[in-house]
Biopython code that builds the backbone (N, CA, C, O; Angstrom):
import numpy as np
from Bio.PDB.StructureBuilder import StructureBuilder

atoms = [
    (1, "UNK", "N", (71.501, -12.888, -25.846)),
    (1, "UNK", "CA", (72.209, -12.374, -24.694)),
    (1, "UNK", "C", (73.626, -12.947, -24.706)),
    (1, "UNK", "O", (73.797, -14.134, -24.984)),
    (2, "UNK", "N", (74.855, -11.969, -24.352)),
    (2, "UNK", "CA", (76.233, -12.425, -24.422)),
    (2, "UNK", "C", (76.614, -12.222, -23.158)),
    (2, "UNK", "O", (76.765, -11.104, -22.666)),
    (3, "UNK", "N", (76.817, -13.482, -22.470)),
    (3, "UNK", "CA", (77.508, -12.851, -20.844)),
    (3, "UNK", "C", (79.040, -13.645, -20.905)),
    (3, "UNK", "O", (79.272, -14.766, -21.358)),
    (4, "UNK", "N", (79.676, -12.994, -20.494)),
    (4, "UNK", "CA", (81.503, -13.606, -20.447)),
    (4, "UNK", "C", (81.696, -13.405, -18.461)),
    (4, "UNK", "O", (81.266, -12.499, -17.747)),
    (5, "UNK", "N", (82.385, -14.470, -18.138)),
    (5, "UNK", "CA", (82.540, -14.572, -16.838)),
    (5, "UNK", "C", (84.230, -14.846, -16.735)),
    (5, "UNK", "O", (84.782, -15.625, -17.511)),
    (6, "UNK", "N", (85.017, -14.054, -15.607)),
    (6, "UNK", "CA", (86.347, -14.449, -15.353)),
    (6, "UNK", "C", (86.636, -13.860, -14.081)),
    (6, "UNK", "O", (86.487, -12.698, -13.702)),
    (7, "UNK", "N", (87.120, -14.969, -13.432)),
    (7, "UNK", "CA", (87.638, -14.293, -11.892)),
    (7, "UNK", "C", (89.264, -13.950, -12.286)),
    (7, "UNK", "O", (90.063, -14.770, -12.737)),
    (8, "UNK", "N", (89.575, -12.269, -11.942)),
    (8, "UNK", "CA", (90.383, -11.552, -11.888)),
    (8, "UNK", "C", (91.611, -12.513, -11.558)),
    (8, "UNK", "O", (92.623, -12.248, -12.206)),
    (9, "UNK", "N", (91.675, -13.229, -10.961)),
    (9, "UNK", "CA", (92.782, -13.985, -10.124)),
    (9, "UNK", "C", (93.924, -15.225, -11.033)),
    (9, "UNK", "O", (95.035, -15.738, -10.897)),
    (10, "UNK", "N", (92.608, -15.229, -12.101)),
    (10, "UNK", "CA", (92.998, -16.253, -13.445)),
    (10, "UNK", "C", (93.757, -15.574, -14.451)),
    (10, "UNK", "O", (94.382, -16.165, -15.331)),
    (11, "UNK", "N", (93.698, -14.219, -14.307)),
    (11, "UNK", "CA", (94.234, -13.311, -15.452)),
    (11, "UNK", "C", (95.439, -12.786, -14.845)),
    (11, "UNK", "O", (95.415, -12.136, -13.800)),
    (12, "UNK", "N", (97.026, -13.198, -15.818)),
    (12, "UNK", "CA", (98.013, -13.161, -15.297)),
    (12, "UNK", "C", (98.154, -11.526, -15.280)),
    (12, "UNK", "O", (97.703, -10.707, -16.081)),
    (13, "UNK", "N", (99.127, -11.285, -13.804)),
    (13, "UNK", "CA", (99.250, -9.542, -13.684)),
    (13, "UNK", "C", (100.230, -8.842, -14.469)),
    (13, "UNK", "O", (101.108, -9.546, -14.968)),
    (14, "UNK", "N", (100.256, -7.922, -14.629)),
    (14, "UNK", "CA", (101.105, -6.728, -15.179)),
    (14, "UNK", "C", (102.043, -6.037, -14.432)),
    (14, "UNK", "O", (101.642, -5.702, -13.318)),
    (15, "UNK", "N", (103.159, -5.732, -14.719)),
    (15, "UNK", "CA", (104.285, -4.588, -13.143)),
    (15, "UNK", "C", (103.420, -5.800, -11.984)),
    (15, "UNK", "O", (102.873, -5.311, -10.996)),
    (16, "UNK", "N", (103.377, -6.831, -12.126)),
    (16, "UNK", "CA", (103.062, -7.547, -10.799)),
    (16, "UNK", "C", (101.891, -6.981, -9.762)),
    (16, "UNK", "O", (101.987, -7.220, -8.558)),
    (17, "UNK", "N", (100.540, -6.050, -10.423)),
    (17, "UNK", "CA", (99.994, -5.703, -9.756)),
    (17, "UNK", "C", (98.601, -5.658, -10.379)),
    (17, "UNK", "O", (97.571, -5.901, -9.749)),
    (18, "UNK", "N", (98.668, -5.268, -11.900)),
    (18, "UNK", "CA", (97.485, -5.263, -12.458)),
    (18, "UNK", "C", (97.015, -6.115, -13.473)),
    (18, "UNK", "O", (97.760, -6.532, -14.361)),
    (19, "UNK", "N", (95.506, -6.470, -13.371)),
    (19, "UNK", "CA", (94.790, -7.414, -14.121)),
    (19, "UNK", "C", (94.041, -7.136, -15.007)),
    (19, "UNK", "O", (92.828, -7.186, -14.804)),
    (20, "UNK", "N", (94.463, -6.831, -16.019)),
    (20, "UNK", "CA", (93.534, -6.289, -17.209)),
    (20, "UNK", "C", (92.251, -7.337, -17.806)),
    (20, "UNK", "O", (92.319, -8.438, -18.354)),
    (21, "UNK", "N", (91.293, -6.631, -17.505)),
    (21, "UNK", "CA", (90.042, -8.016, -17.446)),
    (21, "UNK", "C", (89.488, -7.612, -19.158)),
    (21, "UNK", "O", (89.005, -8.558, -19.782)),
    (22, "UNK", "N", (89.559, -6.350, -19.816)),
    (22, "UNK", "CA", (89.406, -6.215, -20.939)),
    (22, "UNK", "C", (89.056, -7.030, -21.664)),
    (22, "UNK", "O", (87.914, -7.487, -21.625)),
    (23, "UNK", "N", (89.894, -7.384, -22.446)),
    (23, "UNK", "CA", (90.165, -8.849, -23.488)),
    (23, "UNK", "C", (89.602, -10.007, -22.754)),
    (23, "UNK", "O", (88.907, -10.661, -23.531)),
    (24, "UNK", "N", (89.630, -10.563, -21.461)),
    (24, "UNK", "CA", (89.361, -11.232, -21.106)),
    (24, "UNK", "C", (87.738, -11.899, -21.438)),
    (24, "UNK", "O", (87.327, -12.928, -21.972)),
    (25, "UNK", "N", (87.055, -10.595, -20.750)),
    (25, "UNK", "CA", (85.545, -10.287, -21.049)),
    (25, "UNK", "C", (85.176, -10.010, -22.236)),
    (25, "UNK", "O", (84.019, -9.726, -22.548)),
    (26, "UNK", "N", (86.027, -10.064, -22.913)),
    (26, "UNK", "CA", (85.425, -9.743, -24.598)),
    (26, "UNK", "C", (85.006, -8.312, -24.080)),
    (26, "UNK", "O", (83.786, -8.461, -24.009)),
    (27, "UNK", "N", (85.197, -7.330, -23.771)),
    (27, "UNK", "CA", (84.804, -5.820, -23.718)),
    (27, "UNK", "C", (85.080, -5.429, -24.997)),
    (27, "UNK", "O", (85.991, -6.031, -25.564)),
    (28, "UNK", "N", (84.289, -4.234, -25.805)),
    (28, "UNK", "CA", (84.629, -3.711, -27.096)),
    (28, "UNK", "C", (84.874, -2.110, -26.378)),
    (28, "UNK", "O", (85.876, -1.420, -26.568)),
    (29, "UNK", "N", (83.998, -1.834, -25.743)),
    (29, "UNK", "CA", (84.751, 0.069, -25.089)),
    (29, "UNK", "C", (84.901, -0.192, -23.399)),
    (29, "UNK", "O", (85.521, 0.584, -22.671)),
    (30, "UNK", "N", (84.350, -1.185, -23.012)),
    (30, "UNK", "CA", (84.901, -1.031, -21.393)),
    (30, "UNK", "C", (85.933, -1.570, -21.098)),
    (30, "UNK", "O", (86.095, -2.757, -21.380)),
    (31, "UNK", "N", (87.153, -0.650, -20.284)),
    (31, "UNK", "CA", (87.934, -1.620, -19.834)),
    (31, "UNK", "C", (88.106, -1.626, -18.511)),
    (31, "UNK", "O", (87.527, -0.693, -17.953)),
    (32, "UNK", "N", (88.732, -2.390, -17.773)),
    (32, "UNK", "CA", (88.298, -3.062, -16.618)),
    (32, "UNK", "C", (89.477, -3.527, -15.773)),
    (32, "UNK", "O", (89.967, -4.613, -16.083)),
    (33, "UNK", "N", (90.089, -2.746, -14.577)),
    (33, "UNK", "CA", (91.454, -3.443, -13.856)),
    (33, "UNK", "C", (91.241, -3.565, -12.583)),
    (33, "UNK", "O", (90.559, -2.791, -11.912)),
    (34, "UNK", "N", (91.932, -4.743, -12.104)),
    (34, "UNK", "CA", (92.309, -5.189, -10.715)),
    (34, "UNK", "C", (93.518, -4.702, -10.573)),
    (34, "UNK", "O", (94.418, -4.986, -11.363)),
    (35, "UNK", "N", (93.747, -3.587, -9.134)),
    (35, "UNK", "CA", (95.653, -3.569, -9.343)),
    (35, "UNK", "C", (95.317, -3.568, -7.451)),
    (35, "UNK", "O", (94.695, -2.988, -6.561)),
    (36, "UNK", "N", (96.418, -4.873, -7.781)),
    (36, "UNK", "CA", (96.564, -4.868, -6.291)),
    (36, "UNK", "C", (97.897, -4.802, -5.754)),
    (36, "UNK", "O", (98.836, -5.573, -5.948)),
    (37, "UNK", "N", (97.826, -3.629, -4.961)),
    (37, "UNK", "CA", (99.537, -3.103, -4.654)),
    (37, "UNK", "C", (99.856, -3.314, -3.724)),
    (37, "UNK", "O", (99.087, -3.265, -2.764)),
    (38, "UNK", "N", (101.438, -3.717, -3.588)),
    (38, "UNK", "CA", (102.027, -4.234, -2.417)),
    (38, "UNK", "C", (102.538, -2.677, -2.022)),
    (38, "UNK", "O", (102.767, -1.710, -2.747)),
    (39, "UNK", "N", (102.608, -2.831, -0.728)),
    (39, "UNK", "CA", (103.604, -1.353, 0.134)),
    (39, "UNK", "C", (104.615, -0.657, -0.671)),
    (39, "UNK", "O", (105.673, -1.249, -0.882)),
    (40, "UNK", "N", (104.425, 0.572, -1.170)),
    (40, "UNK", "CA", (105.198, 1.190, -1.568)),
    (40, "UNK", "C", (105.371, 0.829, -3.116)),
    (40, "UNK", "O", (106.493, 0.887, -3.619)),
    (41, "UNK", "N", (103.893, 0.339, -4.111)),
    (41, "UNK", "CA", (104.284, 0.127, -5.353)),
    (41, "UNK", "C", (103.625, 1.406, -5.925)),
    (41, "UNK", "O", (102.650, 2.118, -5.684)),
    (42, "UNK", "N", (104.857, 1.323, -6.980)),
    (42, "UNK", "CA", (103.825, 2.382, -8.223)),
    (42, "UNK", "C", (103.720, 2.729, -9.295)),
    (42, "UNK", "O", (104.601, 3.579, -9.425)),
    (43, "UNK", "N", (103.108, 2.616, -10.361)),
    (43, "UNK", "CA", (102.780, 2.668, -11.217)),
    (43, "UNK", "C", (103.183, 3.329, -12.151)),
    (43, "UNK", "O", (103.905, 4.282, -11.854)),
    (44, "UNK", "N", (102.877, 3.083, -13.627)),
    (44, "UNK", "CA", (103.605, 3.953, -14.235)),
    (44, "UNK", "C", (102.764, 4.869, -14.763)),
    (44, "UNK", "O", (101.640, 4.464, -15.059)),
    (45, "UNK", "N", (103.046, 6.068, -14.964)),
    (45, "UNK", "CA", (102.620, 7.865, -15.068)),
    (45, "UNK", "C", (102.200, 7.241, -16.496)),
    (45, "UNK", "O", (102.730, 6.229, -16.954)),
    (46, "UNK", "N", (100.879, 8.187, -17.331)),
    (46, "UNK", "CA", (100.533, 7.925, -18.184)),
    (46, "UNK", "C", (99.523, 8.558, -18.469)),
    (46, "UNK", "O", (99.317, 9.351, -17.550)),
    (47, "UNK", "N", (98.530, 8.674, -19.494)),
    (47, "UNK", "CA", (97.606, 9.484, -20.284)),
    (47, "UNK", "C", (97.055, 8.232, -21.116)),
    (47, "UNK", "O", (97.507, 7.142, -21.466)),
    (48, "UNK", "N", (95.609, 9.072, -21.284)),
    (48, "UNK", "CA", (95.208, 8.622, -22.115)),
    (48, "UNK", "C", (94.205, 9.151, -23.124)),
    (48, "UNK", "O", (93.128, 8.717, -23.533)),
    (49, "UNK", "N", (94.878, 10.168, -23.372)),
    (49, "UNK", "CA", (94.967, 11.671, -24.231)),
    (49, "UNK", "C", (94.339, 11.282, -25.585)),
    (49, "UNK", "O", (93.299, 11.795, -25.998)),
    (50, "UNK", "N", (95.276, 10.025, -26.470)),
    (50, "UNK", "CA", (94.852, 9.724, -27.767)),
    (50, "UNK", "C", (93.668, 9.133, -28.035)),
    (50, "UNK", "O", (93.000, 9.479, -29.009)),
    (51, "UNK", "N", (93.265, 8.133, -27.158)),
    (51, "UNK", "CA", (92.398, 7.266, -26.320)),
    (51, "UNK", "C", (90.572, 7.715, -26.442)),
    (51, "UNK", "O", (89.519, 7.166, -26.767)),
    (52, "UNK", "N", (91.094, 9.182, -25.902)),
    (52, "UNK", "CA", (90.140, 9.365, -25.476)),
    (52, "UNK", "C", (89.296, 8.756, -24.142)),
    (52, "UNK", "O", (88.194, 9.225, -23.858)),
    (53, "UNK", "N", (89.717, 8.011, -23.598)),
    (53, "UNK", "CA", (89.435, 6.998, -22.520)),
    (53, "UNK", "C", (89.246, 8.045, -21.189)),
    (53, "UNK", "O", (90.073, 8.894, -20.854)),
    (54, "UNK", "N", (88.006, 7.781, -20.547)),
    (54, "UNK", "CA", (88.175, 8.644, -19.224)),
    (54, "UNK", "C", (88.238, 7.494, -18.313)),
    (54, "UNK", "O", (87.865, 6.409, -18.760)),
    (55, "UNK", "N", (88.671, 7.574, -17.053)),
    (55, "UNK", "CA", (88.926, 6.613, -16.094)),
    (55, "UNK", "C", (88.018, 7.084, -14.715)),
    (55, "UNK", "O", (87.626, 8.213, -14.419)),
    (56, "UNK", "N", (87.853, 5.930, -14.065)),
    (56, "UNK", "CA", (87.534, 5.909, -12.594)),
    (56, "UNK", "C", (88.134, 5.005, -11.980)),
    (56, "UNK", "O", (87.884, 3.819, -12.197)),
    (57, "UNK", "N", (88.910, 5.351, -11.225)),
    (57, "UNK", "CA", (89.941, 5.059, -10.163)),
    (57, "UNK", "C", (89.180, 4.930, -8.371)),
    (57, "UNK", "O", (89.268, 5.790, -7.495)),
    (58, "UNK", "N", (88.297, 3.252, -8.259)),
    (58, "UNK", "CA", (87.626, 2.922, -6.774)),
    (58, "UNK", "C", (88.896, 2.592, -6.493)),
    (58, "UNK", "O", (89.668, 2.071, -7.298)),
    (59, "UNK", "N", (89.249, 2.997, -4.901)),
    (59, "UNK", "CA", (90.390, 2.445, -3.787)),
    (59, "UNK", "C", (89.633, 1.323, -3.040)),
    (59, "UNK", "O", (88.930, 2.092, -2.384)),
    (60, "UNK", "N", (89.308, 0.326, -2.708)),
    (60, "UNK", "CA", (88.211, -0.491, -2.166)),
    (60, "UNK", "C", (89.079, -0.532, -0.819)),
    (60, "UNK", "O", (88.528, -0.293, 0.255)),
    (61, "UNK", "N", (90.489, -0.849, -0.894)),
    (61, "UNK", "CA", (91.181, -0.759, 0.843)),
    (61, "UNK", "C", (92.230, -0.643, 0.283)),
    (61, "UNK", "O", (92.722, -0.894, -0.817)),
    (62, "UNK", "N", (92.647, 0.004, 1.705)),
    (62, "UNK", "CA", (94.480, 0.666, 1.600)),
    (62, "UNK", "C", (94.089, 1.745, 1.702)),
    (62, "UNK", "O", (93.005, 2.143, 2.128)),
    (63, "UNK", "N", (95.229, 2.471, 1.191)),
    (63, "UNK", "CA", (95.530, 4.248, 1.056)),
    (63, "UNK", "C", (96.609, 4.144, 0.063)),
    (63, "UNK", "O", (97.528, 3.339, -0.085)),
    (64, "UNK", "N", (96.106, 5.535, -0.779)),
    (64, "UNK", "CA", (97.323, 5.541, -1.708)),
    (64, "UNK", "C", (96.905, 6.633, -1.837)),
    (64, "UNK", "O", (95.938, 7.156, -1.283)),
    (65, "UNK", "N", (98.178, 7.371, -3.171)),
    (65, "UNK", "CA", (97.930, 8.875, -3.805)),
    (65, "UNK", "C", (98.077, 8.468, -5.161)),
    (65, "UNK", "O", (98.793, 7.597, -5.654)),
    (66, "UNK", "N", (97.262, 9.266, -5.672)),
    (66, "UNK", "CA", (97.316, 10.074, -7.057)),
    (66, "UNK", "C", (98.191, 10.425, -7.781)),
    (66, "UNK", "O", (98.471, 9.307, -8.213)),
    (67, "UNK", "N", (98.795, 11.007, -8.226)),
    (67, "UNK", "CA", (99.297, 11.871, -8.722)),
    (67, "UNK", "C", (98.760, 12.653, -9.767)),
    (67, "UNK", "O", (99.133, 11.952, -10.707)),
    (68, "UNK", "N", (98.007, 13.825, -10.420)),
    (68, "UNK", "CA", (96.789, 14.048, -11.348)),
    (68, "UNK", "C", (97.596, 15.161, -12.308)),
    (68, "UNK", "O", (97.087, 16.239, -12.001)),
    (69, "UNK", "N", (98.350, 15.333, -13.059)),
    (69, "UNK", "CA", (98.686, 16.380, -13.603)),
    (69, "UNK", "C", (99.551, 17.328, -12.318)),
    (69, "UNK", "O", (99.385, 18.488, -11.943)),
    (70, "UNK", "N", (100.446, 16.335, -11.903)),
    (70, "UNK", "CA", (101.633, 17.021, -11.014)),
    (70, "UNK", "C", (100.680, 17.357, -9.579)),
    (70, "UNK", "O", (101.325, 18.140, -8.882)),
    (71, "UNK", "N", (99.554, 17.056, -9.037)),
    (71, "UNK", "CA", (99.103, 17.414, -7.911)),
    (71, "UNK", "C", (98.996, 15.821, -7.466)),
    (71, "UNK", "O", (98.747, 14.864, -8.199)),
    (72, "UNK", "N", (99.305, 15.830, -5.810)),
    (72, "UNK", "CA", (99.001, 14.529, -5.158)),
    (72, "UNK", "C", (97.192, 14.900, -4.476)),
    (72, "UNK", "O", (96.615, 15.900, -4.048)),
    (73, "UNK", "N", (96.718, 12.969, -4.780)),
    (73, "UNK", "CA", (95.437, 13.836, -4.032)),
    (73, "UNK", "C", (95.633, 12.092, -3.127)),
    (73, "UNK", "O", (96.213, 11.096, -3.558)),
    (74, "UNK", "N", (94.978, 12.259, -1.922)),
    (74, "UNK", "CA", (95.439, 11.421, -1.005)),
    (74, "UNK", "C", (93.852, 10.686, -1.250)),
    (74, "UNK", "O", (92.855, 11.381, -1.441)),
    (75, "UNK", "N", (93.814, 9.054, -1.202)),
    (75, "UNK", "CA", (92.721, 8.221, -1.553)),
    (75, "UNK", "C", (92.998, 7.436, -0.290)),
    (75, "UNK", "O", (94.093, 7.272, 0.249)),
    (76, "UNK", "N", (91.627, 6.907, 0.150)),
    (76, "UNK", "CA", (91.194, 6.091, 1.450)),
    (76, "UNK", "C", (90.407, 5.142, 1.053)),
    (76, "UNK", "O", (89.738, 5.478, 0.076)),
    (77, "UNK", "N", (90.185, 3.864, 1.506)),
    (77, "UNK", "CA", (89.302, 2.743, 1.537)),
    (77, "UNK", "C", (88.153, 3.817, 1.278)),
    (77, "UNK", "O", (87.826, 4.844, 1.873)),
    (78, "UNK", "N", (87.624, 3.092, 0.027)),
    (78, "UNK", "CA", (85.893, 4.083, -0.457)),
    (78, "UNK", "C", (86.113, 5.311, -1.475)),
    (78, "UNK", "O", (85.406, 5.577, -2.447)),
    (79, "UNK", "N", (86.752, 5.694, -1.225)),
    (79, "UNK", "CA", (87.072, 7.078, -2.192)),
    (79, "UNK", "C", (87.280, 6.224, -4.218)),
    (79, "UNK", "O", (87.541, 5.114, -4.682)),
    (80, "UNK", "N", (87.052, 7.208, -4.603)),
    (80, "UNK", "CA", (86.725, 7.351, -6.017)),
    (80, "UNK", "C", (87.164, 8.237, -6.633)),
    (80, "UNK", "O", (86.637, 9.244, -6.158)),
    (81, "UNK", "N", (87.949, 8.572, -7.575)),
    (81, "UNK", "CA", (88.494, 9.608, -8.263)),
    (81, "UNK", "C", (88.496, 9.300, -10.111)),
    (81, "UNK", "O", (89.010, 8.319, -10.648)),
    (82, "UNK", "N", (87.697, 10.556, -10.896)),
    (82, "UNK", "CA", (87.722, 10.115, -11.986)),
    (82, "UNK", "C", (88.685, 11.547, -12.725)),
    (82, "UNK", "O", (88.819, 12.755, -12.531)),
    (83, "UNK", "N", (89.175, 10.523, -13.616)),
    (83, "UNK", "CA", (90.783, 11.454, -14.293)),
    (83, "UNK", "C", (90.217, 11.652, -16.164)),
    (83, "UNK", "O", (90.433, 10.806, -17.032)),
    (84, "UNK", "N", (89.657, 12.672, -16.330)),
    (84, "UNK", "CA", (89.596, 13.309, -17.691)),
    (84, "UNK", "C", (90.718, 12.271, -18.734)),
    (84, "UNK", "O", (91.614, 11.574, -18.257)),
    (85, "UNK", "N", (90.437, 12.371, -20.043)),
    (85, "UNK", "CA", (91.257, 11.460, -20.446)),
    (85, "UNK", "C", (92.947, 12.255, -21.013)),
    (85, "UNK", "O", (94.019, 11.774, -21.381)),
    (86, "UNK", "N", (92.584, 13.238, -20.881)),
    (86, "UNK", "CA", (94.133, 14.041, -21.174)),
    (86, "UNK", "C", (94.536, 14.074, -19.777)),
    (86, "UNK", "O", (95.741, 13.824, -19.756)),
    (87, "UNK", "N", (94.056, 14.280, -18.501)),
    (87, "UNK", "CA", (94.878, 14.072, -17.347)),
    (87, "UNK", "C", (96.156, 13.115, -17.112)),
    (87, "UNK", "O", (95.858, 11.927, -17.235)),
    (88, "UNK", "N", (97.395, 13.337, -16.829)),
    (88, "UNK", "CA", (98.649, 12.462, -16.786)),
    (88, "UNK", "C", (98.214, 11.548, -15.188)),
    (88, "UNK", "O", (97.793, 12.229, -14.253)),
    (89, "UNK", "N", (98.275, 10.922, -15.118)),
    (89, "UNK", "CA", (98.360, 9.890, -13.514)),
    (89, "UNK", "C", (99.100, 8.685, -13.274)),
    (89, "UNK", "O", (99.164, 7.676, -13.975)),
    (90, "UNK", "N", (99.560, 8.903, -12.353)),
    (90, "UNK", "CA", (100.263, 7.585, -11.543)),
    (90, "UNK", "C", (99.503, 7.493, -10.077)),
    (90, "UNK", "O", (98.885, 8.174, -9.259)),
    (91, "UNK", "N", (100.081, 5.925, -10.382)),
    (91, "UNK", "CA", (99.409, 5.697, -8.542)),
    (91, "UNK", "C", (100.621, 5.439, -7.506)),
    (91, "UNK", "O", (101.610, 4.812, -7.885)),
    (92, "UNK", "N", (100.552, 5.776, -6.613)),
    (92, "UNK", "CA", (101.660, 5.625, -5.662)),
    (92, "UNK", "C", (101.081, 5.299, -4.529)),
    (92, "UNK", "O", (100.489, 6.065, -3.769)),
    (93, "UNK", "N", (101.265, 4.028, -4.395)),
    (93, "UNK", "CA", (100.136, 3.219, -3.062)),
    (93, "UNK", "C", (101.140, 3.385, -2.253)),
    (93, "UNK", "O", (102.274, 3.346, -2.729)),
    (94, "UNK", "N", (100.907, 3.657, -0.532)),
    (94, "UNK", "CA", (101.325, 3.783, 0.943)),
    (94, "UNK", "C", (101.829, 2.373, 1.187)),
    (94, "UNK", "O", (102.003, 1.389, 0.469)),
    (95, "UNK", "N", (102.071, 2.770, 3.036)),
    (95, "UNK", "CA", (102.750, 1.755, 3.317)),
    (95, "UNK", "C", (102.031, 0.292, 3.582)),
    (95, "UNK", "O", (102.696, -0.660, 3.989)),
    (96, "UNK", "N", (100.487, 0.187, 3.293)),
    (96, "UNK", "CA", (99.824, -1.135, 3.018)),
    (96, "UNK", "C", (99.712, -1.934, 2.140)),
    (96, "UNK", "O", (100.297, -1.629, 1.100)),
    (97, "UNK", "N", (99.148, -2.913, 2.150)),
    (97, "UNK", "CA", (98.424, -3.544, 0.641)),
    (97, "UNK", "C", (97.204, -2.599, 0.528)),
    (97, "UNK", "O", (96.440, -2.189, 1.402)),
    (98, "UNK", "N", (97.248, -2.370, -0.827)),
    (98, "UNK", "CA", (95.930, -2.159, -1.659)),
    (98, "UNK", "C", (95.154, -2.422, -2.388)),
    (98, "UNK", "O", (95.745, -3.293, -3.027)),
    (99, "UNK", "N", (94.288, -2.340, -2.784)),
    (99, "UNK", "CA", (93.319, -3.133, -3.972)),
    (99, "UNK", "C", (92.340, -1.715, -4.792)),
    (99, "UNK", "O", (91.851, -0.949, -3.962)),
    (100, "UNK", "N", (92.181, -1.517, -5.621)),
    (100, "UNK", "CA", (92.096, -0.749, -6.782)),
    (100, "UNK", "C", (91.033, -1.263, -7.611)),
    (100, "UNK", "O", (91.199, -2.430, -7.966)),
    (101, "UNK", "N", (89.729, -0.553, -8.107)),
    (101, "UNK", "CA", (89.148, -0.655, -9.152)),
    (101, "UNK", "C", (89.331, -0.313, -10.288)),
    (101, "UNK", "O", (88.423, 0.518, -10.333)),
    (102, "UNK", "N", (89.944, -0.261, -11.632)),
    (102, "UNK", "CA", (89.773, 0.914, -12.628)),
    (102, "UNK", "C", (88.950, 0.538, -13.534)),
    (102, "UNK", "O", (89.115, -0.457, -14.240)),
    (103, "UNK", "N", (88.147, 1.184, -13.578)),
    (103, "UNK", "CA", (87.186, 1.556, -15.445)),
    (103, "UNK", "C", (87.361, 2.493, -16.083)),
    (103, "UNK", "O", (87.458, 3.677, -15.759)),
    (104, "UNK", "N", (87.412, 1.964, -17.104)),
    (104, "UNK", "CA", (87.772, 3.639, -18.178)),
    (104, "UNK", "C", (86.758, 3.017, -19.423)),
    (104, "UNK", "O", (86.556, 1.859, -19.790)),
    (105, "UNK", "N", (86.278, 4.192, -19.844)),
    (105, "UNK", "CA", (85.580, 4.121, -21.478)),
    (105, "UNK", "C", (85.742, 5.317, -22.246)),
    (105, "UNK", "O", (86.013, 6.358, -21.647)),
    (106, "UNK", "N", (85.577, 5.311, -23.859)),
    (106, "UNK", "CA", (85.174, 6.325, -24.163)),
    (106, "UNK", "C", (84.600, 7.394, -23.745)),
    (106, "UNK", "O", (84.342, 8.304, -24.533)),
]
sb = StructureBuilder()
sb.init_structure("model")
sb.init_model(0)
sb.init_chain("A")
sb.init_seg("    ")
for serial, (resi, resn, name, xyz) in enumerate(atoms, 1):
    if name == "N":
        sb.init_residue(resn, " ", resi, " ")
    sb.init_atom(name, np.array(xyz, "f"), 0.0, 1.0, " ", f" {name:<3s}", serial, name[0])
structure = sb.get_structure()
């Protein structure tokens, strides 16, 4: 049995918001983010087309939007949104703090 343990908080952030737990955990296809956004942060637009990688995007609190291939879709504390891996997305978190799940795999 291989178990790897790391609290998110130890793993330095990215654009000052996200925690790539990946590498951390020794993951070989899961990857794994904390993005916790201050008022009015956002992310950068992106794909993951070559990848192959599909994503799921948990909002755990806050409000933010989407952006999914040029459509906004509006996310609430609880909501879940999963983005095909050729889908383009950015996140554009509101006027709160937020906190963000992402998983993506093959």
């Amino acid at each position: 049995m291989s178990v790897d343990k790391v609290n998110y908080h130890d793993v330095e952030p990215v654009g000052d918001a996200m925690h790539f737990l990946r590498e951390p955990l020794g993951c070989e296809q899961l990857g794994l983010t904390v993005v916790e956004c201050e008022p009015g942060w956002t992310g950068k637009e992106h794909d993951h087309g070559e990848q192959g990688e599909e994503e799921v995007y948990l909002l755990l609190d806050g409000n933010a939007t989407i952006v999914a291939d040029g459509e906004e879709i509006a996310l609430e504390s609880g909501d879940a949104l999963r983005l095909s891996p050729d889908t383009t997305r950015q996140i554009q978190n509101g006027d709160t703090e937020s906190t963000f799940v992402l998983a993506g795999a093959p």
